[in-house]
N, C-alpha and C positions, 0 to 999 in steps of 0.2 A: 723334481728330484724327491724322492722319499725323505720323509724324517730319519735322524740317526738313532731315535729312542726308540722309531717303531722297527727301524731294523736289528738291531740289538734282540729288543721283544722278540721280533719273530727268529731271530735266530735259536733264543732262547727255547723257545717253545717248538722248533724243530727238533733239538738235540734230544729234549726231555723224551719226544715221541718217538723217534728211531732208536732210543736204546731201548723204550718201553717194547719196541717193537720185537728188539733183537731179547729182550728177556724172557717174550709171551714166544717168541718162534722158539728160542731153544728151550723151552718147556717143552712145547709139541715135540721136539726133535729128539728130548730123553725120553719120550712116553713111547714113540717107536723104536727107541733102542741105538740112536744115532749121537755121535759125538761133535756133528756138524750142521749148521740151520742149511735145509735146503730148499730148494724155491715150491715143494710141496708144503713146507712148513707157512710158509707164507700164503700160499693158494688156501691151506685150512684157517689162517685165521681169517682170510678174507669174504667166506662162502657167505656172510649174512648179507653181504651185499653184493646183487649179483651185477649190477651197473660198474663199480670200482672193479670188480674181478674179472669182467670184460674188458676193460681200458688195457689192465694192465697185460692178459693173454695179447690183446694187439700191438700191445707196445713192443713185446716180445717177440711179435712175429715182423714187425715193422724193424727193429735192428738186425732180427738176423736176416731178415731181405734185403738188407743194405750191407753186410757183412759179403751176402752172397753172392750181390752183384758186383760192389769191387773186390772180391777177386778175384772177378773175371774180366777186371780192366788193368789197359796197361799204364803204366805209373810216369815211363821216362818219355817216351817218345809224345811229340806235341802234335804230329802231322798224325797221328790218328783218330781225330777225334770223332771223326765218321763213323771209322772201326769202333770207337767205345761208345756210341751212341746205339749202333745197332746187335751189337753184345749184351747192353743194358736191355733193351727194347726185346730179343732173344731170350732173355734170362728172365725179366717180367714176366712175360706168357710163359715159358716154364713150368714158371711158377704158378701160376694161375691155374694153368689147367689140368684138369682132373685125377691126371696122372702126374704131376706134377712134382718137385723136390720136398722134401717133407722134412722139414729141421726138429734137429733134436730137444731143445726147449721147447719148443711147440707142443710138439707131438706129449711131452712129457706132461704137460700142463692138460692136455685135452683130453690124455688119457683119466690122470686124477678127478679134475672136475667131474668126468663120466661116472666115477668109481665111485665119489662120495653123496655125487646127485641122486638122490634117492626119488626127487618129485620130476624131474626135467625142468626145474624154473632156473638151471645156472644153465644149461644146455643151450635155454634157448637167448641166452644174455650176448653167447660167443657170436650169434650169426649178425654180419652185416649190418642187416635190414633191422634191427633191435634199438629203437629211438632213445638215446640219452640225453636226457634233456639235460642237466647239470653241463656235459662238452657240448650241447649246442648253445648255451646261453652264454657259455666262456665262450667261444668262436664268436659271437655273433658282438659282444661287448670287447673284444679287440678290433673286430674289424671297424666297427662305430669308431674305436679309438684311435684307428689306425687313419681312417679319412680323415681325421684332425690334423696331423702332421703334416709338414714340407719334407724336404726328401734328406737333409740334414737330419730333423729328429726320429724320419722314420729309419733311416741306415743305424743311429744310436738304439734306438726300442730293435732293433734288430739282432744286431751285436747282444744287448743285454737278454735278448731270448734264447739265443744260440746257447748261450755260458752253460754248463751242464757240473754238476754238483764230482759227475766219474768221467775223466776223461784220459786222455794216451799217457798223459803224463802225472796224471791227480790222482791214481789207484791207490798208490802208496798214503799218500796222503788222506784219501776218504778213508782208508781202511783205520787208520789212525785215529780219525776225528769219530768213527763209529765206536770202536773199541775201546776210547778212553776211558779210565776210570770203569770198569768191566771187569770184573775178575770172574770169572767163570770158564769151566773146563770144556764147554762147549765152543766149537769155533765156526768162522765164518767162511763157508769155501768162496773159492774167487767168482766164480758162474753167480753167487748172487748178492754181490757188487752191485750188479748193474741193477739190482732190480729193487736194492735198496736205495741206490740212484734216484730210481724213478718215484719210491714210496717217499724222498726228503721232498721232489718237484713237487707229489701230488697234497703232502703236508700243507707246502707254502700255498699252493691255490686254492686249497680248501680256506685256511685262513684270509685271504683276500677274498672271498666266497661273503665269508660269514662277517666280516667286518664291514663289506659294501654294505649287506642289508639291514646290518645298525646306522651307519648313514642315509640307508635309502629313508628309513623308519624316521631318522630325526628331521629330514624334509618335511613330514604332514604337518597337517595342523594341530599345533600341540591343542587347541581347544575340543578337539574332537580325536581322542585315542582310538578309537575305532574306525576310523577314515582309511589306516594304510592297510585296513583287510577287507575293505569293504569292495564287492564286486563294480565292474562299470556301470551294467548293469539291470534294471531290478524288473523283471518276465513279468508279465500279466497274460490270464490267457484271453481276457474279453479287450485289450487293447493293445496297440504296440508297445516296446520296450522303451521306457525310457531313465535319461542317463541322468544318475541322481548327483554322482562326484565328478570331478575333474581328477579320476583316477583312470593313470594307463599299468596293463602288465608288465612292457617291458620299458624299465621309467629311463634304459640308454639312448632311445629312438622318440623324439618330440618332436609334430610338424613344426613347421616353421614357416607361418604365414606370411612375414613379412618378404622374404626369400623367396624365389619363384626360378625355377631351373630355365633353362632356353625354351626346351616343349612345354611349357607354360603348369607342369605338373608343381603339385609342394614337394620345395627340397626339404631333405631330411635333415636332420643336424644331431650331431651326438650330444645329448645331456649328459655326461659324465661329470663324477665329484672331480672338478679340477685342482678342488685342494685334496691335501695330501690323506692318505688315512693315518689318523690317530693313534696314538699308545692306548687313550683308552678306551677309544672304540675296540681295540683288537682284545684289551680285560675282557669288556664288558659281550665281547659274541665268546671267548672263550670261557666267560661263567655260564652262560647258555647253555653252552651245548655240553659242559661238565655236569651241571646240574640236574637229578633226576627229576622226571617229570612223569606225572600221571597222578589221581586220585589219591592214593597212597604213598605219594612222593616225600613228605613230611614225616612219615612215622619206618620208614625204610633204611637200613645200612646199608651202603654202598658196599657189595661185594670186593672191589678193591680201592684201597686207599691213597690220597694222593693227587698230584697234579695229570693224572694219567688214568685216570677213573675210564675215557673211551678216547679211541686210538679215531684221529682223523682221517686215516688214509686206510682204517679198515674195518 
């Protein structure tokens, strides 16, 4: 179970960020002449990073393909479920193909992106085949996580992923907890709810991001500060490579010699911090990554001031 000081913390540090969010969108949204944040306003502040601003175009097309499929299933009758398998299954390839239904979020989002890509590097963030390594390293440290569990904890880790910040019943309520304390003539239309939704989820994974690798960092050995960047390792070109640390890339995945599966291969075992994260591990990645960095880091004013200096989720 999490700490309640680090949930508090990160609570804290969500709020701070989604109204920094909603103050830097409706700036963009009076600079075009609009009295409400609309999900271009957000697509603009997002374009520096074209990996977050692909997540979120898919996440957008991932609900409203789910939007689209049920409701083209039926709700009351139980003996169809053949008929709603093969409607779903129908509606998929639909979708898919070339000709295919073409939703309006979507569409709206792909056009912008086109509009203010000036180089092609967001263009090509949207396709598919565009490697993220950030959601493959989060996929791959649930799944490690997930083979730890019996089927009690993994139904609970289940349950608690499902939970969603905007749901059938929580609108009223998110819109609330967005809005609080907010006095400004700009409003928030409901279409993008959801997608501030999505920017509180990608908040809190950012910060569990950045606080693993202040734990990952306090693992080495403090006698040698240089050890947790140092590669496995170290090329020669007149001899082979050889390995100077007991350093791995991804520190979730450790053989496990002692273990030995039935095909007699090494089973894997997840190395995960099984204690909890910290309040001040989550301080100390949140002064990181506030604090400016480069050459002339020390002699620079931060263009804006405040706990809110760089927006995590954009």
């Amino acid at each position: 179970e999490p700490l309640l000081e680090s949930v508090k913390l990160v609570e804290d540090i969500v709020t701070q960020q989604i109204k920094c969010v909603f103050y830097r969108a409706a700036e963009v949204a009076m600079l075009r002449g609009s009295k409400a944040v609309a999900i271009e306003d957000i697509l603009f502040l997002m374009r520096k990073d074209k990996f977050k601003l692909g997540r979120l175009v898919r996440y957008l097309e991932l609900k409203s393909l789910q939007g689209y499929i049920y409701s083209g299933l039926p709700t009351d009758d139980e003996e169809a479920s053949a008929a709603s398998l093969s409607s779903a299954e129908s509606a998929l390839a639909d979708v898919k193909s070339e000709e295919g239904h073409q939703f309006k979020r979507t569409k709206i989002c792909r056009e912008f992106i086109s509009f203010i890509d000036q180089t092609g590097e967001l263009a090509g963030a949207l396709n598919e085949s565009a490697f993220d390594e950030v959601k493959h390293e989060r996929n791959v440290r649930l799944d490690a996580h997930a083979r730890a569990m019996d089927e009690t904890q993994y139904m609970e880790y289940f349950n608690a992923r499902t939970s969603s910040f905007y749901g059938k019943h929580k609108s009223g309520r998110f819109r609330e907890w967005v809005m609080n304390y907010i006095d400004s003539d700009v409003k928030l239309s409901p279409s993008v709810l959801s997608v501030f939704s999505y920017l509180a989820y990608e908040t809190v994974a950012q910060i569990v991001d950045l606080a693993l690798l202040i734990k990952k960092e306090s693992k080495h050995d403090p006698s040698d500060p240089l050890s947790w960047s140092m590669p496995p390792l170290a090329g020669n070109p007149g001899f082979p490579s050889t390995q100077f640390f007991n350093f791995q890339d991804k520190p979730w995945l450790q053989s496990n010699e002692g273990a030995t599966s039935k095909s007699g291969d090494d089973a894997k075992k997840a190395l995960l911090p099984f204690e909890c994260i910290k309040p001040e591990e989550i301080r100390e990645a949140m002064h990181r990554y506030m604090t400016r960095r480069g050459p002339m880091a020390s002699f620079a004013k931060p263009q804006v001031q405040g706990c809110c200096r760089h927006l995590l989720c954009c």
